[in-house]
C-alpha positions as CSV (number, residue, x, y, z in Angstrom):
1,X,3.6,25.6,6.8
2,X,3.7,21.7,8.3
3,X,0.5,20.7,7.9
4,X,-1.4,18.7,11.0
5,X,-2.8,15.4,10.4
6,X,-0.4,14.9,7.6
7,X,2.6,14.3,9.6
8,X,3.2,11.9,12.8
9,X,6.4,11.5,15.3
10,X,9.1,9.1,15.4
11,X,8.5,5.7,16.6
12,X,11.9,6.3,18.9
13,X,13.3,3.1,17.9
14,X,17.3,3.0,17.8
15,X,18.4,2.5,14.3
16,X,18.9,-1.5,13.9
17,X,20.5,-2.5,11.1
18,X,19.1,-6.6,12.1
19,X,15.8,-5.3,12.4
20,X,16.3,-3.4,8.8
21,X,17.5,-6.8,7.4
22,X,14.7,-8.7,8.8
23,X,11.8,-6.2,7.3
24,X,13.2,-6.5,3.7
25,X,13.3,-10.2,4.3
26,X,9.3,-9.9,5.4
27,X,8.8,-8.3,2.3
28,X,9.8,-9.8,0.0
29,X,9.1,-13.1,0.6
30,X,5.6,-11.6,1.6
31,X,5.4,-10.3,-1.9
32,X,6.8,-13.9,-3.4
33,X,4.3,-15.7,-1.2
34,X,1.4,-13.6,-2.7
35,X,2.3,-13.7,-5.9
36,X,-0.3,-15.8,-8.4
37,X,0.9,-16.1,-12.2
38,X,-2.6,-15.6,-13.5
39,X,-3.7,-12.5,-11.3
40,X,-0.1,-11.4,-10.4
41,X,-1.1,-9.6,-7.1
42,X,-4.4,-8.5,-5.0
43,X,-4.9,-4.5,-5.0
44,X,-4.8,-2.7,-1.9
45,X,-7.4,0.0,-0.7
46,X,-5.1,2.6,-0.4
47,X,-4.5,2.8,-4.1
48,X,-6.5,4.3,-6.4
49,X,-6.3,1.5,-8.5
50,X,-9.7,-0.5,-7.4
51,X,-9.5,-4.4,-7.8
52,X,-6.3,-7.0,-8.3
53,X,-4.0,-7.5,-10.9
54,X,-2.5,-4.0,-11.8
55,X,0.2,-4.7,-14.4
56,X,1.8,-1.4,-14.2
57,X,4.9,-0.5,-13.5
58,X,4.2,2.4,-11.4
59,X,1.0,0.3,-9.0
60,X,1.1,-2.8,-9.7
61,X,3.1,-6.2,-11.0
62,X,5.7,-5.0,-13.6
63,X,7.5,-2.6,-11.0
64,X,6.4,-5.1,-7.8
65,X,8.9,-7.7,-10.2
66,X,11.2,-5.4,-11.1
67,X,12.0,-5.1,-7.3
68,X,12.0,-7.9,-6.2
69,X,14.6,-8.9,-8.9
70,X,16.6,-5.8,-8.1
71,X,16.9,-7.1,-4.4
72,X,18.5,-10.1,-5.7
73,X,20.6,-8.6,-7.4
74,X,22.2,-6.5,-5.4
75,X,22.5,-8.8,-2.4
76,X,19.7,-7.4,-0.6
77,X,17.6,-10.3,-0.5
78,X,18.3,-14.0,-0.7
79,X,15.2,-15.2,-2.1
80,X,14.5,-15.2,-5.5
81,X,11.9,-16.2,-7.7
82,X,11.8,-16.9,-11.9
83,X,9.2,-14.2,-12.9
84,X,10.3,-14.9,-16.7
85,X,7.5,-17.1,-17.7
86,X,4.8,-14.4,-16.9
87,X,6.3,-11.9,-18.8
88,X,4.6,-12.4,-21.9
89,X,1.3,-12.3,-20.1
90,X,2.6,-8.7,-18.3
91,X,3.1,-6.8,-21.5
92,X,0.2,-8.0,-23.2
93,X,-2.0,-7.2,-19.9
94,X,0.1,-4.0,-19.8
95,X,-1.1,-3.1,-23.3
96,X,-4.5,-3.8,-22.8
97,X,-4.9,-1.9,-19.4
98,X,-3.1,1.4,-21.0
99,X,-5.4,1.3,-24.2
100,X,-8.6,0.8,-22.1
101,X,-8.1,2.8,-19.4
102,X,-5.9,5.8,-20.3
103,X,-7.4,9.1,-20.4
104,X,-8.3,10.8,-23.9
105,X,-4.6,10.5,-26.3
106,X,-2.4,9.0,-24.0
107,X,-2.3,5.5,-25.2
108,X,-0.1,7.4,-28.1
109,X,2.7,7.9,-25.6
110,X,5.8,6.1,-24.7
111,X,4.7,5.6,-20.6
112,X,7.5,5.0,-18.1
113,X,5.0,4.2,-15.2
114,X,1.7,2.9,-16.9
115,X,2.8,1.9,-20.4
116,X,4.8,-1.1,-22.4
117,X,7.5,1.0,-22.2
118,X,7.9,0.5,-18.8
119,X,6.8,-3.2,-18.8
120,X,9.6,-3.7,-22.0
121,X,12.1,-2.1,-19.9
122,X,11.7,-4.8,-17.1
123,X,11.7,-8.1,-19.8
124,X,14.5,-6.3,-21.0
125,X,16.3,-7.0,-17.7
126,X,15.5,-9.8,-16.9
127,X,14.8,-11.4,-20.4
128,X,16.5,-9.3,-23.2
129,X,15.8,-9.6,-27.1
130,X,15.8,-7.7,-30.0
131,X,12.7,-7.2,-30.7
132,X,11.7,-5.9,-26.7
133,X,14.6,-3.4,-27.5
134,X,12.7,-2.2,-30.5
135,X,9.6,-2.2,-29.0
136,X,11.0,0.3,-26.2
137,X,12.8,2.2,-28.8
138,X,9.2,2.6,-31.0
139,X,7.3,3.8,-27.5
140,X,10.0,6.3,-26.5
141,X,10.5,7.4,-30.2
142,X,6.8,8.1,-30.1
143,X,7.0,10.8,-27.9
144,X,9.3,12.9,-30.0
145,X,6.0,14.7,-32.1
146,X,3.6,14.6,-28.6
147,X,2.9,17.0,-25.8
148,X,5.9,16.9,-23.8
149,X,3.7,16.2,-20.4
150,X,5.9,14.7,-17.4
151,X,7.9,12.0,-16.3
152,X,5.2,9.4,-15.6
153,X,3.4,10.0,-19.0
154,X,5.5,11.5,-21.3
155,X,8.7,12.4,-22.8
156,X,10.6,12.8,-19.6
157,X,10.2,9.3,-18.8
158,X,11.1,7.9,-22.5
159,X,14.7,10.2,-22.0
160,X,15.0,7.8,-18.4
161,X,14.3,5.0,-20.6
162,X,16.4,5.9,-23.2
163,X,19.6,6.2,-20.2
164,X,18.5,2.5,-19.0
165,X,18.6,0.8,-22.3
166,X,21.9,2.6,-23.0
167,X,23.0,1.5,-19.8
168,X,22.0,-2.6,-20.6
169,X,22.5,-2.6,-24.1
170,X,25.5,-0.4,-25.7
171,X,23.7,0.5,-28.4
172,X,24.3,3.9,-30.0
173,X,21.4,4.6,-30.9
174,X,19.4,5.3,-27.4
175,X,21.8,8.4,-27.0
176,X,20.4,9.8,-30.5
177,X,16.9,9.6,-29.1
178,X,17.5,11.4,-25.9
179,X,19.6,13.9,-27.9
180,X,16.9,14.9,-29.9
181,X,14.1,14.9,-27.2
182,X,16.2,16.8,-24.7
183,X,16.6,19.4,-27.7
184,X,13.0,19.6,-28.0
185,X,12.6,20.0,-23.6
186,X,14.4,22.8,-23.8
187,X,13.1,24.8,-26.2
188,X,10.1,24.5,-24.5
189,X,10.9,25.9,-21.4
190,X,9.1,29.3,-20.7
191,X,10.2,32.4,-19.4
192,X,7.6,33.2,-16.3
193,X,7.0,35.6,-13.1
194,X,8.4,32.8,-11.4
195,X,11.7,31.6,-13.1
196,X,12.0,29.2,-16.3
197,X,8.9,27.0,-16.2
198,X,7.4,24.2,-18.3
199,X,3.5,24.0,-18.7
200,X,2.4,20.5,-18.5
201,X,-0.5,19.4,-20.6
202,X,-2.3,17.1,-18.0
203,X,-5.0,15.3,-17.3
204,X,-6.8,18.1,-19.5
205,X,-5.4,21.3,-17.8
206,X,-2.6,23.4,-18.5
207,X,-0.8,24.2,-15.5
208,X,2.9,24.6,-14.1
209,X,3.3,21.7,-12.3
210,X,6.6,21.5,-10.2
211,X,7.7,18.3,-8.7
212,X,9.7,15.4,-9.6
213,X,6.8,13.3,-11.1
214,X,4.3,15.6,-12.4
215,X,6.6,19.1,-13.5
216,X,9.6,20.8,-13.4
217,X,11.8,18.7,-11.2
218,X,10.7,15.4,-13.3
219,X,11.6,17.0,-16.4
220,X,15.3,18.0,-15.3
221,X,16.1,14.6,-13.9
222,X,16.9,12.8,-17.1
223,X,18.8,15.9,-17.9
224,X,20.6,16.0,-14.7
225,X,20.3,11.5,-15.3
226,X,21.9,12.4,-19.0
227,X,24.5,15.2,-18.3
228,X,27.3,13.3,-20.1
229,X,25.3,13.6,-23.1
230,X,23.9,17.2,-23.0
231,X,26.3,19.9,-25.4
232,X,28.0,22.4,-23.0
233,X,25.5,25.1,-23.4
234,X,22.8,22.8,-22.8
235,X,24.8,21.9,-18.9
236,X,25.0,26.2,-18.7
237,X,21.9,26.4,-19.4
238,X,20.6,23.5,-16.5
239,X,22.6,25.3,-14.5
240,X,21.6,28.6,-14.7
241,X,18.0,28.0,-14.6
242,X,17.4,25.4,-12.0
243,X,18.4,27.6,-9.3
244,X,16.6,30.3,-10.5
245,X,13.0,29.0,-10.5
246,X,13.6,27.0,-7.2
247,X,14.3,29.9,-5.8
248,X,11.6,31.5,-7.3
249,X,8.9,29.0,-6.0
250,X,10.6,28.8,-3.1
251,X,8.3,29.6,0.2
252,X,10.4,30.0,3.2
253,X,9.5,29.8,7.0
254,X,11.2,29.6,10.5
255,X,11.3,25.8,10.0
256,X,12.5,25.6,6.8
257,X,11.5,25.4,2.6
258,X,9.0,24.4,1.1
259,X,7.4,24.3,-2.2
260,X,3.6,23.7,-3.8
261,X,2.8,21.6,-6.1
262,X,2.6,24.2,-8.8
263,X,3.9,27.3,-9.6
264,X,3.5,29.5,-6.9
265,X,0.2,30.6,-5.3
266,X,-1.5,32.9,-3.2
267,X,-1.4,30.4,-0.4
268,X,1.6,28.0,0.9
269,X,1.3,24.4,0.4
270,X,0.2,21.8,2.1
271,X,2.1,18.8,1.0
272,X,6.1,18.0,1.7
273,X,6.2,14.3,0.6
274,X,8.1,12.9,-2.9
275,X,5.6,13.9,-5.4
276,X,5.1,17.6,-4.0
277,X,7.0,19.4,-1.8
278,X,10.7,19.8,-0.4
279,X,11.2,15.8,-0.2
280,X,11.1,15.5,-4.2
281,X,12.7,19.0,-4.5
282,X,16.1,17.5,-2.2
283,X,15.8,14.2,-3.9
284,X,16.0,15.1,-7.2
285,X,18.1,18.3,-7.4
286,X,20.5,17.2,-4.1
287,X,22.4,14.8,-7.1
288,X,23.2,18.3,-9.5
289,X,26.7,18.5,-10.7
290,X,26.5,22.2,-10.1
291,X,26.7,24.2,-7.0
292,X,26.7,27.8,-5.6
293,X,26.2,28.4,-1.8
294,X,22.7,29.8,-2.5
295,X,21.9,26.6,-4.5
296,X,23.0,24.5,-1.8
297,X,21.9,26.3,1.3
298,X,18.3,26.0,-0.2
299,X,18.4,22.6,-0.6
300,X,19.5,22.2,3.3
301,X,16.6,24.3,4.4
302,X,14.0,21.9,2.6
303,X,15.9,18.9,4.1
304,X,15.4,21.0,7.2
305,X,11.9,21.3,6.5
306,X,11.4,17.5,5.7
307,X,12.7,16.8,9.0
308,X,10.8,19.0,11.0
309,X,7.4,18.2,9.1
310,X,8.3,14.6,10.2
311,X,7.2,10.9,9.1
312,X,4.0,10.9,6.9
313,X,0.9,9.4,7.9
314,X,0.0,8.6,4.6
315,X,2.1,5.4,4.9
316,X,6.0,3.9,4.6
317,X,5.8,4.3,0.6
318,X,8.0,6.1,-1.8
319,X,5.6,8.5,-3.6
320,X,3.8,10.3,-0.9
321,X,5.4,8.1,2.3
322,X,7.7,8.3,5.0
323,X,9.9,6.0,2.8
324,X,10.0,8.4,-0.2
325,X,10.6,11.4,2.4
326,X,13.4,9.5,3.8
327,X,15.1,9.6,0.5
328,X,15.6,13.6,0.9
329,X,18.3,13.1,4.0
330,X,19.9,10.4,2.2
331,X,21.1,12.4,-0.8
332,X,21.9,15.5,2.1
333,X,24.1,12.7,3.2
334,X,25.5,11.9,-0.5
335,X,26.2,15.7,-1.1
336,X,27.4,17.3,2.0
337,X,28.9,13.9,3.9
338,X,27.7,15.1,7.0
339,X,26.1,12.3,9.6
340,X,23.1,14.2,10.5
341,X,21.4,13.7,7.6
342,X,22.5,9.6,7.4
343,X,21.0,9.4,11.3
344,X,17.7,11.1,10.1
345,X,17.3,8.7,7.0
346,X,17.6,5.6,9.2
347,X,15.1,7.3,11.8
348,X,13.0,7.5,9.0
349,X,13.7,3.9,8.5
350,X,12.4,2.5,11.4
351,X,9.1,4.4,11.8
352,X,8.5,3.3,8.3
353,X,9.1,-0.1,9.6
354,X,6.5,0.2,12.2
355,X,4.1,1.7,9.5
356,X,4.3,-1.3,7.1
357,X,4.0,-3.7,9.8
358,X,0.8,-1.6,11.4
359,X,-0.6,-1.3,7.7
360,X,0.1,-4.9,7.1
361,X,-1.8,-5.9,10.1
362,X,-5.2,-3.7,9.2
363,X,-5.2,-5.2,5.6
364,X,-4.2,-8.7,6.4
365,X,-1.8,-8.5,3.5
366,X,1.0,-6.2,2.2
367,X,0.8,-3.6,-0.2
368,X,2.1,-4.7,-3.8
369,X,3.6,-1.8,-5.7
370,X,6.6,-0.1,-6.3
371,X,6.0,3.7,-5.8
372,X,3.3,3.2,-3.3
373,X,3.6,-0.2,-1.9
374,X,6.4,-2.2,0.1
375,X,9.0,-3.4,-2.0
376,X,9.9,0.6,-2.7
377,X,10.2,1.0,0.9
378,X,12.7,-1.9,0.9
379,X,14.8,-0.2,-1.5
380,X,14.8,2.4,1.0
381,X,15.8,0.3,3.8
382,X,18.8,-1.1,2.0
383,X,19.9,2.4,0.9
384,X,19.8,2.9,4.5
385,X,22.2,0.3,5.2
386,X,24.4,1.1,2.6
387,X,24.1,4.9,2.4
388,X,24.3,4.7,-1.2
389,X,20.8,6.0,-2.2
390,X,19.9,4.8,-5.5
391,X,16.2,5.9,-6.1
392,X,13.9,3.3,-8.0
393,X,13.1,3.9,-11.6
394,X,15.4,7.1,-11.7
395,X,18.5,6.3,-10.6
396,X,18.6,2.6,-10.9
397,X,16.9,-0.3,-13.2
């Protein structure tokens, strides 16, 4: 079921790769022009975060920095800024903010998205020592004797973070970690009506949560992210079970797949962006090593689906945007090399484009954050241009 008033049409613009260029550009020398090394950056009312300054990695200035820097990098973007100097500031901010404002227990865990961990994983690439390696090392450890919960809060993040700090530093001993934690993720998995399940201890529910930042799809990417390291049963056993419970939770129509936000219900869901629905399911599960025609036919009718729900009217951001939808035809492109799927990214791409600038205009400002501001949808553009999609936080760092 597409539901109306979440979706909106295509602005018809011919894909441009100029007029891609020229929107990243906006961006981030938008973001750099904003940028104040005391407050880092204003919030934006579409947030739930109230008020300016968010150091997190997830709304606000550690993954706004982490961007930026990444669009450097990768010759994306010409203009640079030194964001070293405030990161001392960040992490302690970062710390402070988590502590404070963290519901009941969770300042215990190692956060990917609203934690040091995250924050230490940033100075760690653009300012590596020691001693920020230990610190990410202590968060992520932390996990090992907490609830599991999800990717954003929980042990699922600390295996990504474990992969990244393998990835920068060498060491041996980030491969130990995520050994032991993925051990401990699947033995946890549940047998259920509705295929192999995790319940996520949340916000002070238990529930099965599904999608790639709150359930089931979050807690397989660092497995999928990690599949070098996994034991041979332990890929049989990914493979066996992922399939199973998307299939399971699966609810099919005329226009294509879906799935809800948990488990499945009574009543089909209402959301297809990143966070719930067929977007995330295609984005995260389109980049298994594993096929079977099933497998991959279900994954081309939720791409299906993506397309015919359309752009979001939420906005041009990752998480719950036209951006973060977008993503879904890109890895259809990755996997199956067919052009349809490319064409429908960059369509994406330039509705988003008109979103940002129409947001920009009612606000006066751009929206500063990662998974639900600008700087994520640049990613997105220059995956578009490259048709190498490399999704923030997951897949890159």
């Amino acid at each position: 079921m597409i539901t109306l008033g979440r979706h909106r049409a295509l602005v018809g613009d011919a894909w441009s790769e100029l007029a891609v260029r020229t929107a990243i550009q906006d961006i981030v020398s938008d973001a750099i022009a904003d940028f104040h090394p005391e407050t880092f950056w204003p919030g934006h009312p579409g947030d739930d975060w109230v008020g300016d300054g968010n150091p997190s990695f997830y709304y606000g200035a550690a993954g706004v920095i982490w961007a930026l820097d990444y669009l450097h990098r990768v010759g994306a973007s010409l203009v640079a800024k030194d964001f070293r100097p405030v990161l001392p500031k960040l992490l302690e901010r970062t710390i402070a903010r988590f502590e404070s404002n963290s519901p009941a227990g969770y300042a215990k865990h190692g956060s990917l998205l609203f934690g040091d961990m995250g924050a230490g994983l940033l100075a760690m690439r653009l300012a590596p020592t020691p001693s920020l390696a230990d610190l990410v090392h202590e968060r992520a450890e932390a996990n090992i004797g907490l609830p599991i919960r999800e990717l954003m809060w929980g042990m699922p993040g600390s295996m990504l973070a474990a992969i990244h700090m393998a990835e920068m530093t060498r060491e041996p001993r980030w491969r130990g970690l995520f050994e032991v934690q993925a051990a401990r993720l699947l033995a946890d998995l549940e047998e259920t009506p509705h295929g192999p399940l995790w319940t996520q201890d949340l916000y002070g529910a238990k529930d099965r949560w599904l999608g790639p930042v709150h359930g089931f799809a979050g807690n397989v990417i660092p497995l999928l992210r990690g599949w070098n390291w996994l034991t041979p049963a332990q890929r049989a056993q990914v493979a066996d079970f992922v399939p199973k419970t998307l299939a399971a939770n699966a609810w099919r129509s005329e226009v294509g797949t879906n799935w809800g936000a948990k488990s499945k219900r009574e009543t089909p869901p209402t959301l297809c962006q990143h966070c719930h629905g067929a977007p995330g399911m295609v984005t995260t599960f389109a980049d298994a090593p594993f096929a079977t025609p099933d497998f991959d036919e279900l994954l081309l009718d939720a791409g299906r689906f993506t397309w015919a729900a359309g752009p979001l009217t939420k906005g041009s951001n990752l998480c719950h945007g036209t951006g973060g939808n977008g993503y879904a035809f890109l890895k259809l492109y990755r996997r199956t090399n067919d052009p349809v799927w490319l064409d429908r990214a960059r369509q994406f791409a330039m509705t988003a484009i008109a979103q940002y600038r129409g947001a920009k205009v009612v606000v006066n400002r751009g929206r500063y954050s990662l998974w639900t501001g600008d700087v994520g949808l640049a990613i997105y553009l220059w995956d578009c241009i490259t048709s190498e999609p490399r999704f923030p936080t997951i897949e890159i760092f």
